[in-house]
N, C-alpha and C positions, 0 to 999 in steps of 0.2 A: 330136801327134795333131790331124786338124782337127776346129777346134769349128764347130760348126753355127752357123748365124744364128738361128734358131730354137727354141727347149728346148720339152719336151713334159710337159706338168702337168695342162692339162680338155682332153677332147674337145669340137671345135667342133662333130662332126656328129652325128647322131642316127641313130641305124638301125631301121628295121621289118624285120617277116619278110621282108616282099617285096623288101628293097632299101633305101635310107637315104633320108634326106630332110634340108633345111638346118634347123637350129633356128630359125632367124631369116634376115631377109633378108639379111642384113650376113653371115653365114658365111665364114669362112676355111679354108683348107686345112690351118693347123695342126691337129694333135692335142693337143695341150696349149699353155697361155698359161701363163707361170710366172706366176703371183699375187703381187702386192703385196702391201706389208705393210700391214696392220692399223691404219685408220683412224682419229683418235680417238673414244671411246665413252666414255659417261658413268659418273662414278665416283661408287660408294656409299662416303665415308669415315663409318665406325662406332666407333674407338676400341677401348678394350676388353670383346669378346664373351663372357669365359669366367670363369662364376662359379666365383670361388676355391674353394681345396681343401686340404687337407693330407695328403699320399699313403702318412703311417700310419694314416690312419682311414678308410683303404679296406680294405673286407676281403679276404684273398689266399685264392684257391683254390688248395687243396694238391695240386695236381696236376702227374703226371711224364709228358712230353713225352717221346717219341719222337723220336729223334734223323734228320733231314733231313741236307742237305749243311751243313757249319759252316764250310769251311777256305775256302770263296769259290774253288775250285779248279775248273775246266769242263773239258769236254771240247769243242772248238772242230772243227764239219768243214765241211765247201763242196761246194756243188752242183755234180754234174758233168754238164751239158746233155747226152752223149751217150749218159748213161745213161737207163734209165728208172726216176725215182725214186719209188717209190709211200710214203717217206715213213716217220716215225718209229712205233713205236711204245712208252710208256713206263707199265709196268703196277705197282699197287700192290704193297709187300713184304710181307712177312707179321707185318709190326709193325703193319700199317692196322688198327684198331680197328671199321670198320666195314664196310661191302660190298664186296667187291673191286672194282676199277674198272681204265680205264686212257686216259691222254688217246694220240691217235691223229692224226698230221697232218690238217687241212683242210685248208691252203694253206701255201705255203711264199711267204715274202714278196721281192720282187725288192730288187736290189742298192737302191732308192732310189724313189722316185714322180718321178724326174727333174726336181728345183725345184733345184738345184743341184750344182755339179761337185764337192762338198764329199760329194755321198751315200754314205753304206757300210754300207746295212741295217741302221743304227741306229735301230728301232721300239722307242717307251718305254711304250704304254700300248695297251689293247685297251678298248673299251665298245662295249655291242648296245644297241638301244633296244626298244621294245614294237612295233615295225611292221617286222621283217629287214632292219634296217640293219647294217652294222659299221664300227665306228670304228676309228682308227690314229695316232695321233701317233707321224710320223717328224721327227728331229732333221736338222737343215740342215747340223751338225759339230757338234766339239766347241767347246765353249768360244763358242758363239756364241750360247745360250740362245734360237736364234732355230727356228721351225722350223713344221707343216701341221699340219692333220690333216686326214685323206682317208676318205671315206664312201664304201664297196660299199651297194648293194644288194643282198643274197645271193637277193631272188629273180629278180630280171635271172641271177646269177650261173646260177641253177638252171634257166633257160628256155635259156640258151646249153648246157647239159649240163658245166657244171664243177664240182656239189655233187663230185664226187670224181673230180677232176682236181688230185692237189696240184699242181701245174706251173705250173696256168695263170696264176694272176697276175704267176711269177714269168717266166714267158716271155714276154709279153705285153708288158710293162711296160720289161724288158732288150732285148725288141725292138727299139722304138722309142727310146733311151737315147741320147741326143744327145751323150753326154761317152765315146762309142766309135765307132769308125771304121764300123764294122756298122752301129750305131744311126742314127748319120750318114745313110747311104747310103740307110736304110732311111724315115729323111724325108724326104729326096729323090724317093725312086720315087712315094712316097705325094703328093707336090708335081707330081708329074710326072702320076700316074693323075689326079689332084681336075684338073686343067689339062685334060683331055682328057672328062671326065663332067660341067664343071661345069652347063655350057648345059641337058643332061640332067635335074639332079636337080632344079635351078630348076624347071623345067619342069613335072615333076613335084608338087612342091611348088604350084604355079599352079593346076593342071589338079586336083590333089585337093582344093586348096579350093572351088574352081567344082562340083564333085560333089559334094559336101558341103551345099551351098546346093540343087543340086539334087536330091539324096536327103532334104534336109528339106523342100520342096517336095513330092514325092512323098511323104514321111510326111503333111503336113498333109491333103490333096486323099485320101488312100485316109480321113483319120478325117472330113473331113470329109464323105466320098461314105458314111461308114455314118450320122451322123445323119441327113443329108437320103434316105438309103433309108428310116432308120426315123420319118421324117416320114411320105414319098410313100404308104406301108403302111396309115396308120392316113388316109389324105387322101381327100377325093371331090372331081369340078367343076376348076372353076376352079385351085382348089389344087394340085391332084393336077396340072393339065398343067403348073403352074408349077415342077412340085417336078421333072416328068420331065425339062424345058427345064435344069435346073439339072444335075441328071445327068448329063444329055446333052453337057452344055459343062465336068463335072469330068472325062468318060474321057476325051474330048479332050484337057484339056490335059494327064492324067494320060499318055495315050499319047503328046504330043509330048517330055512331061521324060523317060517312059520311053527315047524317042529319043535324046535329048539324055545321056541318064547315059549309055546304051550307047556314046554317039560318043565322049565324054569318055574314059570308061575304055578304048577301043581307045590312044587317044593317051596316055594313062596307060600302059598295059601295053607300047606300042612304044619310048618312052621310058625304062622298067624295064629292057627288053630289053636295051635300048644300055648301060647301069648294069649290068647281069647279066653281059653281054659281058665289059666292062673288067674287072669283079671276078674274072672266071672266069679272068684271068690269072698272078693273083697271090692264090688261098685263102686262105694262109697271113697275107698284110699283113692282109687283109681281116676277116679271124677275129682275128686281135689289134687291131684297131681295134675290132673290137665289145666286144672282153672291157675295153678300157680305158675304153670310155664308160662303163661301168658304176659309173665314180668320178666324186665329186665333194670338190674342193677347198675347204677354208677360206684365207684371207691368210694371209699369214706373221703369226706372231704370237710372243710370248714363252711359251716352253713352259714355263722353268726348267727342273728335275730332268726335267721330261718323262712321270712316272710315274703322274700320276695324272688318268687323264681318266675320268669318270663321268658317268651320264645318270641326272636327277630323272626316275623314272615319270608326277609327280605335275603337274610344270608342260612335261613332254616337253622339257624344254632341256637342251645339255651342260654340264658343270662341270669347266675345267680348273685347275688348282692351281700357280701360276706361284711355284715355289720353287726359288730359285737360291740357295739355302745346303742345307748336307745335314743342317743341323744346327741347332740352336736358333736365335731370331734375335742378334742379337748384343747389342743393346739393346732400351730401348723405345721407341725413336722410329721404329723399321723396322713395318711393316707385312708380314703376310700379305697374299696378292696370289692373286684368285680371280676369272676369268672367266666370266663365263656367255655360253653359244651359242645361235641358233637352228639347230637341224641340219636346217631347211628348204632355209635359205638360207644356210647354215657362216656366216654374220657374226655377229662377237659383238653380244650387247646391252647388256653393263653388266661393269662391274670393280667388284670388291669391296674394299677395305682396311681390316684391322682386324688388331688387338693380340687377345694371350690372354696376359694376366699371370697368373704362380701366385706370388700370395702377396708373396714381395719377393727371392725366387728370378732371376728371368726372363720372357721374352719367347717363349712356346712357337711351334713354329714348323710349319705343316703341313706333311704329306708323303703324307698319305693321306684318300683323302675317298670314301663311296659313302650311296645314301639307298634308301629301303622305299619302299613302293607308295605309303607313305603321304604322301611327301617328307621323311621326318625322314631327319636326316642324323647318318652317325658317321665317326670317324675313329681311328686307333690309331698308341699309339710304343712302342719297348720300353721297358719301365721296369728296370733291371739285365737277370739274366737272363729275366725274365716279360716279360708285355705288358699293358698299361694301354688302356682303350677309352674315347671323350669319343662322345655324343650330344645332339641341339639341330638346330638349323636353320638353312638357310643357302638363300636366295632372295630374292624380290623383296621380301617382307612381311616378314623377321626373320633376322640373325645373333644366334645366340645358342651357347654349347654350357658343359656342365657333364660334370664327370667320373662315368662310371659309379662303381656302388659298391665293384664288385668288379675285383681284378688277377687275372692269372696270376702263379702262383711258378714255370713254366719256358715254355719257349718253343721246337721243335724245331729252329731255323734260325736263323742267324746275321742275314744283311742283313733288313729291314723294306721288302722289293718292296711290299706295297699291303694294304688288306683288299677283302673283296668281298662282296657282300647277294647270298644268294639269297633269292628272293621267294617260292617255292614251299615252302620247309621254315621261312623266316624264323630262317633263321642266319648269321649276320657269320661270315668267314673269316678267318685269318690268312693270307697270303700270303707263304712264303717259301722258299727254295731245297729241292727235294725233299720238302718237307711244305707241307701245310695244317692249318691247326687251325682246328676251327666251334665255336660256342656258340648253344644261342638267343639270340634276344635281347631275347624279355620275362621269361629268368630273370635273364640279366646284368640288365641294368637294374631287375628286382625286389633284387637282390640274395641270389639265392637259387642262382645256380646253384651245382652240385658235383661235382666230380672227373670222375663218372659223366656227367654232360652234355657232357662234351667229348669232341667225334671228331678220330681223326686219320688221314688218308690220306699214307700213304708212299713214297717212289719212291727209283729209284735210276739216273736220267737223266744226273747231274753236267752239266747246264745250267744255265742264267740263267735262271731264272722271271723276267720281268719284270711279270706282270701277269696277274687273273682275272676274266674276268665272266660271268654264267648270263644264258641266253636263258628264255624265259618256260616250258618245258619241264622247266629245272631242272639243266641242263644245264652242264657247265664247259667254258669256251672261256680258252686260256689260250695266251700270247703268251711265247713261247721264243727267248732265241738262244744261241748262232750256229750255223748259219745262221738268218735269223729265220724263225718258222715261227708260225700260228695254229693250234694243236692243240682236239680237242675229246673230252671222255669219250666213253665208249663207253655208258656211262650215264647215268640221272641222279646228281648227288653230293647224300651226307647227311654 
């Protein structure tokens, strides 16, 4: 198969309704620049964060768990382009303790985000922030702990009309996929169009900043023809002919900029034309160039497990959890290992490294991490067949975390995929194969919750949950494979 010279990961260009424009002068014809890896950043070394415990003088709520998927057994299918796939639907069974529900494709996620020939729709983690963004940490392979994470804007998503289009990311993206003969070709033509509109969009680009200057012009000169009107009003003499003489010399100039924007904008709109022409050839490139700008890439960075990317409300940053053991650490000389992001600018700002000793036990090891509005932060492991919850802080100002009071005596699902904060009911989720399990979580942490406080939503999918997080709605967005797919309730979850 020929590989391209070229791989496709950020979009260079920028698109308006009317037509696209360069981001910068420097623009390239690629679609995507595969991103480097992850520069070095300052490290917070802490020690250890985690006030001892001893996990029989936790109290255990006697509570029986509704059985999820346990055997780790999936049912694996693949997207067939020629279909029309409108997508999963997976509804609660009649064990859910609470409101019936059901998650429902959003999006179906493409073979890779195209950073490497290594892609195979390995998506480890979902997070939304407070302002319609969605997050995605995709793995670069296996075993190479190496790997993105990639930011929609779901409401670009929503202006293009693909709130309910499952397809389109996945179309869009396998489009332009440099490590296929298709894909290939497909950067080529777009090599071949950007060669023939370049002159064009420049152009444009030119020409609407020059209008701009003088549409601010024309803003100043109309505010300022209303004070010196409401001078000349109250004016007599002398004044009054000096206030008209100034009038007189603002519609002037205000009708020469009027000229002047009008000419601009004809050379504007002739220039679009040319750009309209070219596009009008090929829809289809052109509509999946817009739906890919709508990403933005972090560097390559170390994911670990992959599983566990989270956003602070509180300081608006990502929190990824770079754990490449699945399991305790192995000593205490190893370090947990915890990045913080701006998801402004995907570049990270700081690593974190610190120990959690229990006791003379071990070296506990994270694997799940999510925080409240308020920035507090929890994370959970199984503890036998139960589950055990830690809360404390984790930011710029303090690592710290101590063990809730309270365990669970069961737990409905085997693997430990992730917890999740809703913000809206202020209840930690368990995360795991065909079940969830919630708790408040100022009864846990009072130490008060019981049996009766615990819900649990049931399915019968036989997929990989990989991962849940609520939109400010209250809402579950939940990250499924194979094929990988962003699912979302159909209501809100309690």
């Amino acid at each position: 198969m020929k590989k391209p010279l070229k791989a496709i990961v950020a979009v260079a260009l920028a698109f308006t309704a009317a037509g696209f424009v360069a981001t910068s002068g420097s623009a390239k014809a690629d679609i995507i620049d595969v991103p480097g890896a992850v520069k070095s950043i300052p490290q917070v070394n802490l020690g250890n964060v985690l006030t001892n415990y001893d996990s029989d003088d936790l109290k255990t709520i006697d509570n029986t768990s509704p059985v999820g998927n346990m055997d780790r057994k999936y049912n694996q299918g693949t997207i067939d382009p020629s279909m029309d796939n409108q997508g999963d639907t997976f509804a609660t069974t009649a064990a859910t303790t609470t409101t019936a529900n059901s998650f429902k494709t959003q999006w179906f996620l493409p073979d890779g985000f195209n950073v490497t020939d290594y892609q195979h729709g390995n998506f480890q983690s979902v997070a939304l922030d407070n302002s319609g963004n969605v997050y995605f940490v995709e793995s670069n392979g296996s075993d190479t702990n190496l790997g993105v994470i990639i930011k929609f804007d779901t409401n670009k998503l929503k202006q293009l009309g693909l709130e309910n289009d499952p397809m389109a990311l996945w179309t869009a993206f396998n489009y332009f996929n440099p490590y296929t003969d298709e894909g290939a070709q497909h950067n080529e033509q777009y090599e071949n169009y950007y060669e023939s509109m370049k002159s064009s969009f420049k152009s444009v680009k030119s020409l609407n900043n020059k209008l701009d200057e003088v549409k601010s012009n024309i803003n100043g000169l109309a505010n300022a023809k209303r004070t010196t009107k409401a001078k000349y009003q109250k004016a007599n003499g002398t004044s009054k002919a000096r206030l008209a003489k100034a009038l007189k010399t603002n519609a002037k100039k205000a009708a020469a900029d009027q000229k002047k924007a009008a000419s601009l904008q004809k050379e504007v709109d002739s220039n679009q034309a040319d750009i309209n022409k070219i596009k009008a050839k090929n829809p289809e490139l052109f509509k999946n160039i817009e739906i890919a700008n709508t990403a933005q890439l972090s560097p390559q960075v170390d994911i670990g497990h992959g599983q566990t990317l989270t956003f602070n409300p509180q300081n608006k940053h990502l929190y990824l959890v770079e754990d490449n053991t699945l399991t305790d650490l192995r000593n205490r000389d190893e370090n947990n290992t915890v990045m913080e992001m701006d998801p402004n600018t995907m570049e990270p700002i700081r690593q974190y490294n610190f120990k959690m000793y229990q006791g003379t036990k071990g070296n506990l090891q994270l694997h799940t991490l999510v925080f409240d509005n308020n920035g507090n932060a929890y994370w959970g492991r199984k503890n036998g067949m139960g589950y055990m919850f830690f809360y404390g802080r984790l930011d710029e100002n303090s690592v710290k975390f101590a063990a809730v009071p309270e365990k669970l005596k069961t737990r409905g699902g085997s693997p430990n995929q992730g917890v999740a904060f809703n913000n809206v009911n202020n209840r930690i989720y368990i995360v795991s194969d065909d079940v969830l399990t919630s708790i408040p979580i100022s009864k846990l942490e009072s130490g008060t919750a019981t049996p009766e406080d615990i819900n649990y939503s049931v399915f019968q999918s036989k997929r990989e949950w990989e991962c849940l997080a609520f939109d400010q709605q209250g809402y579950g967005h939940l990250l499924a494979l194979w094929p990988a797919e962003l699912m979302k309730t159909t209501e809100p979850l309690n």
